[in-house]
N, CA, C and O atoms as a Tinker XYZ file with bonds, in Angstrom:
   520  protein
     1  N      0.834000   -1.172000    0.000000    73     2
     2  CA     0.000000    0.000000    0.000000    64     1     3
     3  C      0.880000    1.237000    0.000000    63     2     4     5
     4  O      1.944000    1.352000    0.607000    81     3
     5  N      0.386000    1.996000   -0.638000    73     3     6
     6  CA     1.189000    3.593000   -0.796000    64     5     7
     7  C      1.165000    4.333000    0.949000    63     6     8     9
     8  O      0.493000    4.127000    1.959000    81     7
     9  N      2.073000    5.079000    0.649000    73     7    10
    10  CA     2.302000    5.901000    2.146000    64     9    11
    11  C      0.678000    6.516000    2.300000    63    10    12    13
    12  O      0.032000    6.412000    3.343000    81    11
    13  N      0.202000    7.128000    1.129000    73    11    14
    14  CA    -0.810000    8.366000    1.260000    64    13    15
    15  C     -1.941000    7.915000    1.485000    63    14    16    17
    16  O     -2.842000    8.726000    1.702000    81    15
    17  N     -2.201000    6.621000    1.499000    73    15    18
    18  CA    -3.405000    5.887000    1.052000    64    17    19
    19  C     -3.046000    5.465000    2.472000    63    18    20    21
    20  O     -4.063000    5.766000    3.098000    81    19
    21  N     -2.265000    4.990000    3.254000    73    19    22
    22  CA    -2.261000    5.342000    4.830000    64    21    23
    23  C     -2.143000    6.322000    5.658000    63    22    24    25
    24  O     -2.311000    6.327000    6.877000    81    23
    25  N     -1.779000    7.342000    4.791000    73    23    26
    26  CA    -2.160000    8.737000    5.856000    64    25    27
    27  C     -3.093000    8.347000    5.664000    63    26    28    29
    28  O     -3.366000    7.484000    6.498000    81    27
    29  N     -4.239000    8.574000    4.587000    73    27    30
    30  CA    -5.469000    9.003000    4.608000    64    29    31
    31  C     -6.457000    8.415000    5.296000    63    30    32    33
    32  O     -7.394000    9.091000    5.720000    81    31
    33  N     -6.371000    6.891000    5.528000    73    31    34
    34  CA    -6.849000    6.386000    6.459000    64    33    35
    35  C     -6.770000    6.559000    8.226000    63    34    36    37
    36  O     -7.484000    6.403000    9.216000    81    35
    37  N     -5.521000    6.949000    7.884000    73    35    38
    38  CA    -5.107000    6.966000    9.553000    64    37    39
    39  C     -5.669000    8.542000    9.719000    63    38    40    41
    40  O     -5.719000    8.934000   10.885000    81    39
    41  N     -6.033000    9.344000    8.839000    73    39    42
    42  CA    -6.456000   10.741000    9.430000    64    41    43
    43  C     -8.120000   10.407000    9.633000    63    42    44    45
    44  O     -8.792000   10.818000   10.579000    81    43
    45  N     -8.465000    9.820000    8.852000    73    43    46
    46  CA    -9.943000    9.625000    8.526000    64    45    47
    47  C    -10.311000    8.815000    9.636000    63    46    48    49
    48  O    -11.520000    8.923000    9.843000    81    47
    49  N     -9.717000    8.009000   10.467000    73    47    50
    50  CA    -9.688000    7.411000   11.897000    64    49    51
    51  C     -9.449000    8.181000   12.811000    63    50    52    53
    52  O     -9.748000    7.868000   13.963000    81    51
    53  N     -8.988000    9.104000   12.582000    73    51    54
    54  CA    -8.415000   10.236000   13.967000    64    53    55
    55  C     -9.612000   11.076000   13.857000    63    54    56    57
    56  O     -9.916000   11.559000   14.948000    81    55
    57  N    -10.417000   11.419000   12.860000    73    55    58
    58  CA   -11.563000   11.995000   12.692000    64    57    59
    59  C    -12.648000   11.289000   13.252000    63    58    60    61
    60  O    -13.476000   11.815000   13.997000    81    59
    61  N    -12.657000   10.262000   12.952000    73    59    62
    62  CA   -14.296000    8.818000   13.261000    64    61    63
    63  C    -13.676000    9.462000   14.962000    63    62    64    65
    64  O    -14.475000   10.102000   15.645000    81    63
    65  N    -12.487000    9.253000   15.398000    73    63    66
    66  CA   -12.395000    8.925000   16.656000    64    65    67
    67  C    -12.692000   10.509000   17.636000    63    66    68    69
    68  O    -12.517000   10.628000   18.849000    81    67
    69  N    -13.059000   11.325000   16.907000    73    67    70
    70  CA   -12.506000   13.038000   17.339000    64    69    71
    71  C    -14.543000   13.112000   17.179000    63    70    72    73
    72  O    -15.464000   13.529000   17.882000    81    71
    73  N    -14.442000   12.637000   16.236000    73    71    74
    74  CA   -16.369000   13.281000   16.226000    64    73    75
    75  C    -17.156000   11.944000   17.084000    63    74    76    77
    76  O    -18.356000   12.071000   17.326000    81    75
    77  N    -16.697000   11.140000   17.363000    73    75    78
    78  CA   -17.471000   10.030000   18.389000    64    77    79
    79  C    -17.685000   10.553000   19.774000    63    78    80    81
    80  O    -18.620000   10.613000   20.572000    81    79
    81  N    -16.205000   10.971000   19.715000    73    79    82
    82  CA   -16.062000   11.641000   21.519000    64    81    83
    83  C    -16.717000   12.692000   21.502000    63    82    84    85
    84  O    -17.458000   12.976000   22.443000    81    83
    85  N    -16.564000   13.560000   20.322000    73    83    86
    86  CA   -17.325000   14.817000   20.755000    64    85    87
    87  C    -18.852000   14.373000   21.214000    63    86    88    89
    88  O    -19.561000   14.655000   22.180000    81    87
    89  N    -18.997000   13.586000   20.106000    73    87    90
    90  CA   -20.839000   13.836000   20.623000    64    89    91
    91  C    -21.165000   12.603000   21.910000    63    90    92    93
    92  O    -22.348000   12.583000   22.250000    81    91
    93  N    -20.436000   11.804000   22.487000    73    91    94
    94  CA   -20.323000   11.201000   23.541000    64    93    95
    95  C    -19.981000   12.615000   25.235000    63    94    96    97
    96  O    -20.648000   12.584000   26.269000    81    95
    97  N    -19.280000   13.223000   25.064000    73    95    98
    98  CA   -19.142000   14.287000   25.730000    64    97    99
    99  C    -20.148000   15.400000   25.554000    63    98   100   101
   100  O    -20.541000   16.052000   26.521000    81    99
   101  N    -20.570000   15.621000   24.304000    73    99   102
   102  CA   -21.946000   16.939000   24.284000    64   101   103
   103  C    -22.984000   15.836000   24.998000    63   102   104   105
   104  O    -23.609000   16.442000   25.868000    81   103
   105  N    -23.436000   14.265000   24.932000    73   103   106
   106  CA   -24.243000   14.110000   25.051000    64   105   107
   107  C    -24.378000   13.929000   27.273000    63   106   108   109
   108  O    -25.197000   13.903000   28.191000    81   107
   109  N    -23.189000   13.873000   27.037000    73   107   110
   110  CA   -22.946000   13.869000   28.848000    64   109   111
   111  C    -23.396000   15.133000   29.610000    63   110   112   113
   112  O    -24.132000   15.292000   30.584000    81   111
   113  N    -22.579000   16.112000   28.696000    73   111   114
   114  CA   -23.112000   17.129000   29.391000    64   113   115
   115  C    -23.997000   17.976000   29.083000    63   114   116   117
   116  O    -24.036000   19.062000   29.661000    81   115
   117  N    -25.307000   17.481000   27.639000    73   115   118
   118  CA   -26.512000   17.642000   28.006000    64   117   119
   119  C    -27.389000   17.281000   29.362000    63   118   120   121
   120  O    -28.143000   18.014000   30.003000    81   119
   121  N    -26.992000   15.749000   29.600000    73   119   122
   122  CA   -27.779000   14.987000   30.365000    64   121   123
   123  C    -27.640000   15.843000   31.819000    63   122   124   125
   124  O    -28.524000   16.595000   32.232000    81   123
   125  N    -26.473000   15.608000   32.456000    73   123   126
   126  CA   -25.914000   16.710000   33.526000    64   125   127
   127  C    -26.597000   17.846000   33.770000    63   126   128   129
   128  O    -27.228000   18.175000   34.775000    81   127
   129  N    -26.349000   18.602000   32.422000    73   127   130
   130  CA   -26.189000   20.201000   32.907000    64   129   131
   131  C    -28.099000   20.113000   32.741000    63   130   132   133
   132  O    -28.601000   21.235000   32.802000    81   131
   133  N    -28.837000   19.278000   32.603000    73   131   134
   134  CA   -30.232000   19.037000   32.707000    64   133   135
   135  C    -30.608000   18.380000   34.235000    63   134   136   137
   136  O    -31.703000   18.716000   34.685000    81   135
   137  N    -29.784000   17.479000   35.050000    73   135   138
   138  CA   -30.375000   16.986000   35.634000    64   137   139
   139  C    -29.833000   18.195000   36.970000    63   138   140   141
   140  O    -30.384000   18.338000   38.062000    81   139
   141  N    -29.026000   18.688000   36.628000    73   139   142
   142  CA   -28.695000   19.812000   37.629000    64   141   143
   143  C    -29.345000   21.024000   37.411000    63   142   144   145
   144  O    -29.141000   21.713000   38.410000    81   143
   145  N    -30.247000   21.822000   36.340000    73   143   146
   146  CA   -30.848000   22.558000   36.030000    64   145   147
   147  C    -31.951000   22.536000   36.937000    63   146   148   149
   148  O    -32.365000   23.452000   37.648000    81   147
   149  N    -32.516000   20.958000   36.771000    73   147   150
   150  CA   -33.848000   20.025000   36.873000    64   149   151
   151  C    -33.652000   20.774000   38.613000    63   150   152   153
   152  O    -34.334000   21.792000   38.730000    81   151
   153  N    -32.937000   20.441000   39.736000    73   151   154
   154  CA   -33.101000   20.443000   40.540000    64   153   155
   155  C    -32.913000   22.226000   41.096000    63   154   156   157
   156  O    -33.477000   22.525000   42.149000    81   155
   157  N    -32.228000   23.167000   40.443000    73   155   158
   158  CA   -32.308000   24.448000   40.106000    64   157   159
   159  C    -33.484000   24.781000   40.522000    63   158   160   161
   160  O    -33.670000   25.525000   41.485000    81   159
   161  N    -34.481000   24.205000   39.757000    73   159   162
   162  CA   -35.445000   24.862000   39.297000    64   161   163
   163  C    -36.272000   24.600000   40.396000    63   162   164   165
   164  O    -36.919000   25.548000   40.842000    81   163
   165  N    -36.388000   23.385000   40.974000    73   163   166
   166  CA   -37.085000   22.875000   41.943000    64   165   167
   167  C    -36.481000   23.364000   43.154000    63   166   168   169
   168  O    -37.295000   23.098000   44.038000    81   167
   169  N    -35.479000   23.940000   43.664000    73   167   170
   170  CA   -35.152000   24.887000   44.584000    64   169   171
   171  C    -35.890000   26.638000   44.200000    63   170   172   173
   172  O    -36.517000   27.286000   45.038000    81   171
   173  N    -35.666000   27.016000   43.057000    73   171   174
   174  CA   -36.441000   28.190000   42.891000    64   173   175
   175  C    -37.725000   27.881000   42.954000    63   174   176   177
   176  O    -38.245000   28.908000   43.389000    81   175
   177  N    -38.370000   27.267000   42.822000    73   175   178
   178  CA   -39.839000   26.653000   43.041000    64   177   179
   179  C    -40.456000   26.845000   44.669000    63   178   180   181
   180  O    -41.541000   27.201000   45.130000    81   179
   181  N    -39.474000   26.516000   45.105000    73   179   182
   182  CA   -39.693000   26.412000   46.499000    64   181   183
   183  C    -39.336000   27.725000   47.500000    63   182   184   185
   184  O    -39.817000   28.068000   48.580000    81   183
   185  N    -38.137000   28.379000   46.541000    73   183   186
   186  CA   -37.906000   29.700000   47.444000    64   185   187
   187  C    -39.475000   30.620000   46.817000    63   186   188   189
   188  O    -40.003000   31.411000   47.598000    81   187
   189  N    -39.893000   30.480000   45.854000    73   187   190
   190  CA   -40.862000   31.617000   45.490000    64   189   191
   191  C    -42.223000   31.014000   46.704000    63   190   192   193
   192  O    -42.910000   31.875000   47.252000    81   191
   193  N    -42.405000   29.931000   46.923000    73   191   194
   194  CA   -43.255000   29.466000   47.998000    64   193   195
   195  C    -43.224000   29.794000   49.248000    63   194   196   197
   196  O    -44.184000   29.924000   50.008000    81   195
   197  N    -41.463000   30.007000   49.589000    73   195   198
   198  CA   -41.250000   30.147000   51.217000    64   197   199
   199  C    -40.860000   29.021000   51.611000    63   198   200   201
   200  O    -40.528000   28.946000   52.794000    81   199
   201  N    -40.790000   28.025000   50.919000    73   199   202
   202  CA   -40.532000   26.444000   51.673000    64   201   203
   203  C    -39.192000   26.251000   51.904000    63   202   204   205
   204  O    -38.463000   25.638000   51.124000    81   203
   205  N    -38.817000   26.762000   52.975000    73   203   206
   206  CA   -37.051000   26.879000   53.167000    64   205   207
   207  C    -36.836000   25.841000   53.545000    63   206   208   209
   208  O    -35.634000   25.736000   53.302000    81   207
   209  N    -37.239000   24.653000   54.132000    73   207   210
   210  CA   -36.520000   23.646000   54.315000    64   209   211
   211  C    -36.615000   23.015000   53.515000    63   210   212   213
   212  O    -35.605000   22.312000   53.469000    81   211
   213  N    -37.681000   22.650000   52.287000    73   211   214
   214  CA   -37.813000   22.054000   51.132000    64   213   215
   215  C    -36.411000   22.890000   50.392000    63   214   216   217
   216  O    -35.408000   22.177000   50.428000    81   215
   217  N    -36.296000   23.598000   50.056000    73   215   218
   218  CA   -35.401000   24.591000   48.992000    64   217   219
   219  C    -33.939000   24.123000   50.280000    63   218   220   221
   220  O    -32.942000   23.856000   49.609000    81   219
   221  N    -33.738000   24.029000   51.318000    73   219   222
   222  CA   -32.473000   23.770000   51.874000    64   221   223
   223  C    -32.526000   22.081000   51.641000    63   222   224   225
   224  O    -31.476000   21.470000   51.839000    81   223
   225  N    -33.740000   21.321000   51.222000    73   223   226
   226  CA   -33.015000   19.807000   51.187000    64   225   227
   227  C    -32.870000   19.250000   49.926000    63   226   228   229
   228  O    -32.451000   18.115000   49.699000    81   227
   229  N    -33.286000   20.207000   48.976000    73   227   230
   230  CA   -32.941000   20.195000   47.381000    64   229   231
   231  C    -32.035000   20.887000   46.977000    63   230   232   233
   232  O    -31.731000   20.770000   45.790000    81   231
   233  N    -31.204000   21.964000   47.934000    73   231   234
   234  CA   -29.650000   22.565000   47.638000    64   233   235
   235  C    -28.719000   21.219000   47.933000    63   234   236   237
   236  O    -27.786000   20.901000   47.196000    81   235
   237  N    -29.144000   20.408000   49.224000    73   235   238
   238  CA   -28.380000   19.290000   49.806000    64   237   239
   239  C    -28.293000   18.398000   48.821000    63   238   240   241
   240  O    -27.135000   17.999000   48.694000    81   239
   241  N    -29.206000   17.823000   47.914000    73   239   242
   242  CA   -29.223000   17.339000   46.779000    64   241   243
   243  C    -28.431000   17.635000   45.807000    63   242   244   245
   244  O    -27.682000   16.812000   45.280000    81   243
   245  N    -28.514000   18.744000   45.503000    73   243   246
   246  CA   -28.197000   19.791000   44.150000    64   245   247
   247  C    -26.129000   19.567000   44.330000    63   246   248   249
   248  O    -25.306000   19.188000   43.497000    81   247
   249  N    -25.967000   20.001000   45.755000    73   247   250
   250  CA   -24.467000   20.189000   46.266000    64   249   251
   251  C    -23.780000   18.554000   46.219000    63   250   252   253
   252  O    -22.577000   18.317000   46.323000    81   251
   253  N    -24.804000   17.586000   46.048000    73   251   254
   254  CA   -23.736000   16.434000   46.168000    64   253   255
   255  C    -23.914000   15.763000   44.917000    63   254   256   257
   256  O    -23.115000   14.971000   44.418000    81   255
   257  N    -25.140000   16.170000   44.388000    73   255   258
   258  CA   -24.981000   16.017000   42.371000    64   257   259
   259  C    -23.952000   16.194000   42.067000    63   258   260   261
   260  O    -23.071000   15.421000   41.691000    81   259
   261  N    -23.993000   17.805000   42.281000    73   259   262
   262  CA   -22.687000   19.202000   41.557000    64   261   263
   263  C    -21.499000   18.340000   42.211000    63   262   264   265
   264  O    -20.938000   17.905000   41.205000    81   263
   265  N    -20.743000   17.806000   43.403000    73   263   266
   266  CA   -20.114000   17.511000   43.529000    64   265   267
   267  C    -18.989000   15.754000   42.510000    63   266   268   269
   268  O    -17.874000   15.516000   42.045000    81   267
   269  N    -20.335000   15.069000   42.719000    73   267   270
   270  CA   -19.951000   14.366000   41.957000    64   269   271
   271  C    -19.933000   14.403000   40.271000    63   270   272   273
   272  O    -19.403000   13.566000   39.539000    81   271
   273  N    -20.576000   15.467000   39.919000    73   271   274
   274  CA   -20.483000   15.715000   38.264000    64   273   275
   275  C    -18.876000   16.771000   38.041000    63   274   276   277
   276  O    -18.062000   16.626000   37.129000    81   275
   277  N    -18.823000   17.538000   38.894000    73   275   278
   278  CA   -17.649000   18.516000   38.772000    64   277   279
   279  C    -16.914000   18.175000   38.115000    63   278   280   281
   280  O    -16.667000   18.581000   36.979000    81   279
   281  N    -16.081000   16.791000   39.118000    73   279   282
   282  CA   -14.657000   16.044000   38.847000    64   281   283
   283  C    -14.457000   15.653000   37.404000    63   282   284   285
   284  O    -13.467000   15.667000   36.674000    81   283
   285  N    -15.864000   15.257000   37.208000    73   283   286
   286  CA   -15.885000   14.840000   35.365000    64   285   287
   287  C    -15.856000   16.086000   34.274000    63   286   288   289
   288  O    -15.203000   16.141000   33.233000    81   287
   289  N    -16.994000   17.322000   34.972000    73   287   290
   290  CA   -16.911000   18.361000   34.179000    64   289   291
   291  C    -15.265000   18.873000   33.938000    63   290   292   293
   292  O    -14.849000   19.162000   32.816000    81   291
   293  N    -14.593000   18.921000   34.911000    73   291   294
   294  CA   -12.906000   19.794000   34.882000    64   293   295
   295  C    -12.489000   19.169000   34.119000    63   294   296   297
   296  O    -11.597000   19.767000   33.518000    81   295
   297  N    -12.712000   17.862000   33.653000    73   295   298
   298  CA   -12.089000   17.475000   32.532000    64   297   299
   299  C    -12.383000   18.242000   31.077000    63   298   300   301
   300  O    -11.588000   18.582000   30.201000    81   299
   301  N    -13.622000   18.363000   31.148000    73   299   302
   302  CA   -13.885000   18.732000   29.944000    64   301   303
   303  C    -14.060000   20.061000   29.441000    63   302   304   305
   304  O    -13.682000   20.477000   28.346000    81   303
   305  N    -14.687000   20.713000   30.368000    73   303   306
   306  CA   -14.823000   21.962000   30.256000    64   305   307
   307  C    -13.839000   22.878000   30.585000    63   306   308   309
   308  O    -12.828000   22.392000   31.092000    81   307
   309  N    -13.873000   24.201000   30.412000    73   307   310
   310  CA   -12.930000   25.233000   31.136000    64   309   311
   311  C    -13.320000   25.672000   32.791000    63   310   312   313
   312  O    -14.399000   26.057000   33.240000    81   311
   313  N    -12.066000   25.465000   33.459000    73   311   314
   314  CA   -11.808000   25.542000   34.742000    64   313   315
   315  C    -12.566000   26.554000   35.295000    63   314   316   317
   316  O    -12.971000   26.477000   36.455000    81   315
   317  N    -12.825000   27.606000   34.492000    73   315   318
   318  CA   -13.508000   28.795000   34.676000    64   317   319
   319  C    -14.897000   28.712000   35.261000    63   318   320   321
   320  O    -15.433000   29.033000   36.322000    81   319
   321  N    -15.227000   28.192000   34.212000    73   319   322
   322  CA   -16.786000   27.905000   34.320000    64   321   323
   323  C    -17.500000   27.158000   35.784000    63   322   324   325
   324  O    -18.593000   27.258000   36.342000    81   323
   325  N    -16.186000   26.343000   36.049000    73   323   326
   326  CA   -16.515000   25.457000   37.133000    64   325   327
   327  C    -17.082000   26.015000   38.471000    63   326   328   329
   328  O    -18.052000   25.880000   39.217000    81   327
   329  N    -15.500000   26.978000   38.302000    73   327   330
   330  CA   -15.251000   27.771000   39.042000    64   329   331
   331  C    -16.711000   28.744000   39.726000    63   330   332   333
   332  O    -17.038000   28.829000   40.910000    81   331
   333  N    -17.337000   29.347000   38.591000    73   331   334
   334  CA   -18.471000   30.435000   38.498000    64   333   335
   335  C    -19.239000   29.438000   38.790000    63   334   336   337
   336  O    -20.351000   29.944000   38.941000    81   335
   337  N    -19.316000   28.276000   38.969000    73   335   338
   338  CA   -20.733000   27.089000   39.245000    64   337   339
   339  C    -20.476000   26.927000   40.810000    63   338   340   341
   340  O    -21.349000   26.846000   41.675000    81   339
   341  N    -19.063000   26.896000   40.996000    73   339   342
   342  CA   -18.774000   26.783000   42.772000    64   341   343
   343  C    -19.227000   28.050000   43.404000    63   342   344   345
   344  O    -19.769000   27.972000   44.506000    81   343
   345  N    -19.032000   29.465000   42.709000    73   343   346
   346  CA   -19.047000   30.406000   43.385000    64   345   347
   347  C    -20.349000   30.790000   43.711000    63   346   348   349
   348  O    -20.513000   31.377000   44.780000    81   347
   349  N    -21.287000   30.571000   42.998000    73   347   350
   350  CA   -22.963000   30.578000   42.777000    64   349   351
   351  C    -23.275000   29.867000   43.467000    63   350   352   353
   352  O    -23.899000   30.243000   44.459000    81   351
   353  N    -23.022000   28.670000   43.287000    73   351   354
   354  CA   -23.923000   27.584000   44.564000    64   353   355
   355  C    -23.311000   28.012000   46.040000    63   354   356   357
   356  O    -24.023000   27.676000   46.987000    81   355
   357  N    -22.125000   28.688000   46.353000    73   355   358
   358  CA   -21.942000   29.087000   47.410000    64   357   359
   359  C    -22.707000   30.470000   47.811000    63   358   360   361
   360  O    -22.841000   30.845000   48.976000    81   359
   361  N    -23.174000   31.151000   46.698000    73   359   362
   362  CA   -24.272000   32.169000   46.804000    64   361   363
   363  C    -25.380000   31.949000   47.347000    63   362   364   365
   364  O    -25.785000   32.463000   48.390000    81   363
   365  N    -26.248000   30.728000   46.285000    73   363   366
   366  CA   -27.505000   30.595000   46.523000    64   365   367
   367  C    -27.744000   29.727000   48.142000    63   366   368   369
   368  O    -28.693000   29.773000   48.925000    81   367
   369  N    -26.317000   28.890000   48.203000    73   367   370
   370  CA   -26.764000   28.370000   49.777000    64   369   371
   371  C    -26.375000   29.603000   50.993000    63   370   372   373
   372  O    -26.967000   29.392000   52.052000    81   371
   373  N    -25.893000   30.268000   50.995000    73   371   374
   374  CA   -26.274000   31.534000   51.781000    64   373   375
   375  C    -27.332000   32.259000   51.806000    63   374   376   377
   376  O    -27.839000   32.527000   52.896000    81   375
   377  N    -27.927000   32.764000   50.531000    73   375   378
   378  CA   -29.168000   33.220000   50.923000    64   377   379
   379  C    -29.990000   32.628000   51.020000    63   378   380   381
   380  O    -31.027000   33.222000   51.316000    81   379
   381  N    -30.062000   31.094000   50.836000    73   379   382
   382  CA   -30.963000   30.088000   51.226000    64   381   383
   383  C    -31.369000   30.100000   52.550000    63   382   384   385
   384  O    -32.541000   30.174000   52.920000    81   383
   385  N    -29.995000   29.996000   53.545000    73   383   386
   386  CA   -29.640000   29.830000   54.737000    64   385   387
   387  C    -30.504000   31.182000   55.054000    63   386   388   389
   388  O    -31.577000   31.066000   55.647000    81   387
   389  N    -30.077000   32.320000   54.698000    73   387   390
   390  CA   -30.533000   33.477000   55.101000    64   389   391
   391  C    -32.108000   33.505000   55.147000    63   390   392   393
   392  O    -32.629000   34.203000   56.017000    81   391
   393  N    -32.730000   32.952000   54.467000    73   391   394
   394  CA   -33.998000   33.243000   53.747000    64   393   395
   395  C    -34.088000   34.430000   52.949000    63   394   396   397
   396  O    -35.056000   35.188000   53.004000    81   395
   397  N    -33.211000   34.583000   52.297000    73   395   398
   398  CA   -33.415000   36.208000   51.050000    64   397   399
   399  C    -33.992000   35.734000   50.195000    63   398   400   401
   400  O    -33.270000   35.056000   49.464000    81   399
   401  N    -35.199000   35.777000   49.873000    73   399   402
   402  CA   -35.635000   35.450000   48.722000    64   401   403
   403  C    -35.476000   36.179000   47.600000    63   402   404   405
   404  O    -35.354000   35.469000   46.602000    81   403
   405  N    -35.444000   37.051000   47.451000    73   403   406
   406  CA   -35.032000   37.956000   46.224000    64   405   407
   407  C    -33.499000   37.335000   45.909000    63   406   408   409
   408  O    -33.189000   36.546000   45.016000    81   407
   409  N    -32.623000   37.963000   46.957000    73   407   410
   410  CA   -30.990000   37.385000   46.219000    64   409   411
   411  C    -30.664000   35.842000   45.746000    63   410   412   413
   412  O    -29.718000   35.537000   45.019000    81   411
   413  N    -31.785000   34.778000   46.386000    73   411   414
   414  CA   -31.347000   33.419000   46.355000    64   413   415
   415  C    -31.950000   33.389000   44.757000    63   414   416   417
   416  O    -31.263000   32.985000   43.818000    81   415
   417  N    -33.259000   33.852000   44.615000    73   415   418
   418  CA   -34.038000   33.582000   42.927000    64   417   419
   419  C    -33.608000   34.214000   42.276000    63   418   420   421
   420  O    -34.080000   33.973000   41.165000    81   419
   421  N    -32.611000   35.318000   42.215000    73   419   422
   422  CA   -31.578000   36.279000   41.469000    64   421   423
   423  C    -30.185000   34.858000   41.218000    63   422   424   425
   424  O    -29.583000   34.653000   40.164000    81   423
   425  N    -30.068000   34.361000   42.069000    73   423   426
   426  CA   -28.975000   33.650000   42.049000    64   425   427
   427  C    -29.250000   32.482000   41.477000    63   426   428   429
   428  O    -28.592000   32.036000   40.537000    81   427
   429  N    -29.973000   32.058000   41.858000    73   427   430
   430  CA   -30.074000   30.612000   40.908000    64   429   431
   431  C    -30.880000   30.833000   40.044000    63   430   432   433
   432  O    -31.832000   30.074000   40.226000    81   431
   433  N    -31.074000   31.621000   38.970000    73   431   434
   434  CA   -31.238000   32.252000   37.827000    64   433   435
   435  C    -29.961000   32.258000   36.983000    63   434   436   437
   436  O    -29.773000   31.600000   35.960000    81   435
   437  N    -29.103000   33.119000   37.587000    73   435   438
   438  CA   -27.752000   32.847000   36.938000    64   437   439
   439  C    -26.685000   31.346000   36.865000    63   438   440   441
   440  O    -25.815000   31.022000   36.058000    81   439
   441  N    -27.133000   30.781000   37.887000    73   439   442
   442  CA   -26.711000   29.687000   38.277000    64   441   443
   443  C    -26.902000   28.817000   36.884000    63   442   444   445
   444  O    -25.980000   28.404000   36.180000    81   443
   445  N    -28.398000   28.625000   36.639000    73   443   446
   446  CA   -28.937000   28.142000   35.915000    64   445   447
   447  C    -28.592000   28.096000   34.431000    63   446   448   449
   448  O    -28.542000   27.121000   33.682000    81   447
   449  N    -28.270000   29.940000   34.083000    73   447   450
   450  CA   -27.901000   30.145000   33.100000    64   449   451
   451  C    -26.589000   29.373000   32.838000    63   450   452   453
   452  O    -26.257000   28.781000   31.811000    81   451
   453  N    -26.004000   29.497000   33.858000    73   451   454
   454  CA   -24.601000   29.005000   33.281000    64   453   455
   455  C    -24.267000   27.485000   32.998000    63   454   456   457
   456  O    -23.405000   27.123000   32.196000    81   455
   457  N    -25.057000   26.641000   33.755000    73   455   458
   458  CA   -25.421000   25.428000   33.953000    64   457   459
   459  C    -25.704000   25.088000   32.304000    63   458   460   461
   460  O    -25.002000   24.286000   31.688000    81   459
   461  N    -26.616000   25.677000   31.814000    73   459   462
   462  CA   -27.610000   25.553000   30.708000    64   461   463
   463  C    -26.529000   25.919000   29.508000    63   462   464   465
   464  O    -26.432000   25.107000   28.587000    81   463
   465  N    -25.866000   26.892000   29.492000    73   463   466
   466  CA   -25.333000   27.178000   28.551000    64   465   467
   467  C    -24.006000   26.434000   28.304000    63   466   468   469
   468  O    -23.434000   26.668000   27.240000    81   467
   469  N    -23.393000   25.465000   29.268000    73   467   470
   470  CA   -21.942000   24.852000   29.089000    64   469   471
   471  C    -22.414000   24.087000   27.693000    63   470   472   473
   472  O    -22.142000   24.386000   26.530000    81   471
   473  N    -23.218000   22.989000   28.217000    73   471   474
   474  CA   -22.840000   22.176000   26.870000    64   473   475
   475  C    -23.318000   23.066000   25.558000    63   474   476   477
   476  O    -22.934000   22.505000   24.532000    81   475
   477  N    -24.135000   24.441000   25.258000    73   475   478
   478  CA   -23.644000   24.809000   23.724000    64   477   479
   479  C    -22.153000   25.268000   23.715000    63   478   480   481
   480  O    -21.495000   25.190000   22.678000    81   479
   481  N    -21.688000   25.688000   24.735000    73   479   482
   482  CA   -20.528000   26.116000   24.524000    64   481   483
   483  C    -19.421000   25.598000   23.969000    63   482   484   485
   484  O    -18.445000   26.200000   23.522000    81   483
   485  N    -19.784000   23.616000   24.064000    73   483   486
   486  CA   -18.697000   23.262000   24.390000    64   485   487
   487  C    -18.728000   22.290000   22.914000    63   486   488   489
   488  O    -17.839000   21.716000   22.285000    81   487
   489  N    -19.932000   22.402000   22.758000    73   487   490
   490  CA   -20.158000   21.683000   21.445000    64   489   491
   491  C    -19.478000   21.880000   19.998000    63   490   492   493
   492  O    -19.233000   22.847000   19.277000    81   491
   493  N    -19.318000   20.674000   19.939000    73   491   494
   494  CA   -18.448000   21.199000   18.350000    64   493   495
   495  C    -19.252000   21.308000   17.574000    63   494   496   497
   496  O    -20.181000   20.512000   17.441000    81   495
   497  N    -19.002000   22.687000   16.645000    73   495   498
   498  CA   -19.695000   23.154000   15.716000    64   497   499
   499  C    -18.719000   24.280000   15.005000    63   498   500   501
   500  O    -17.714000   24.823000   15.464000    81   499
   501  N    -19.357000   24.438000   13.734000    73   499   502
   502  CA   -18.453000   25.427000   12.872000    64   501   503
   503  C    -18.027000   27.007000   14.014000    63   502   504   505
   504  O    -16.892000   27.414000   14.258000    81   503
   505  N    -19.069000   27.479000   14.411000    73   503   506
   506  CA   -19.146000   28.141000   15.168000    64   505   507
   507  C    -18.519000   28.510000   16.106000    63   506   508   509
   508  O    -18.142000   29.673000   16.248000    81   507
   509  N    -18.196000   27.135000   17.288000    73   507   510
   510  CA   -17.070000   27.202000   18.277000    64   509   511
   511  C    -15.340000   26.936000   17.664000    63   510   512   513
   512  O    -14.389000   27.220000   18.392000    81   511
   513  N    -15.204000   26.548000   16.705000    73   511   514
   514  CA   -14.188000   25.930000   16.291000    64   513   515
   515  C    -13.443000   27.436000   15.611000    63   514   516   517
   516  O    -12.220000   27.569000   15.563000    81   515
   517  N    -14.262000   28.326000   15.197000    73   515   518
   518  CA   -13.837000   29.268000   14.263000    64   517   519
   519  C    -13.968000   30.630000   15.097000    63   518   520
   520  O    -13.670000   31.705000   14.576000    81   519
């Protein structure tokens, strides 16, 4: 076999193997950045009610999700982002604690946003690549 006729294969494999992972990784951290949204939401649910111990035992939830998804997210994502996900959930469980309802549904609003927006971010597309 010619040299080129094995590059070309061996690039065209580095490709199969580059677009598998990608959408194995977008599809992870669809699922994630949904099932951590999911419980977001069901804490803001509960602060607009007043149900502070409901909204403090769905942060308890939310904090040992986020904990165990993190370790996987730092792999993939930028450190940054993580970062702004630690600093928020250390927001919203203070004014949880507090009972502020205004600053906690201000906060996990943004929380949310950011949650929501990793995996387009991270997705390969003409878009991110360029």
């Amino acid at each position: 076999m010619k040299v080129w006729i094995k590059a070309v294969i061996l690039i065209a494999a580095i490709l199969v193997v580059i677009i598998v992972s990608s959408i194995l990784v977008d599809n992870y951290l669809e699922l994630s950045s949904q099932k951590i949204a999911d419980q977001i939401e069901s804490i803001e649910k509960n602060a607009k009610l007043n149900d502070w111990c409901k909204a403090e035992e769905t942060l308890s939830v939310l904090e040992s999700q986020w904990s165990e998804t993190k370790s996987k997210w730092s792999m993939l994502i930028d450190h940054n982002e993580v970062d702004n996900i630690d600093v928020s959930l250390t927001r919203v469980s203070s004014f949880i604690e507090d009972r502020e309802q205004k600053f906690a549904l201000a906060e996990l609003s943004i929380l949310k946003q950011i949650v929501r927006h990793i995996p387009k971010k991270v997705t390969l597309t003409l878009e991110n690549i360029f």
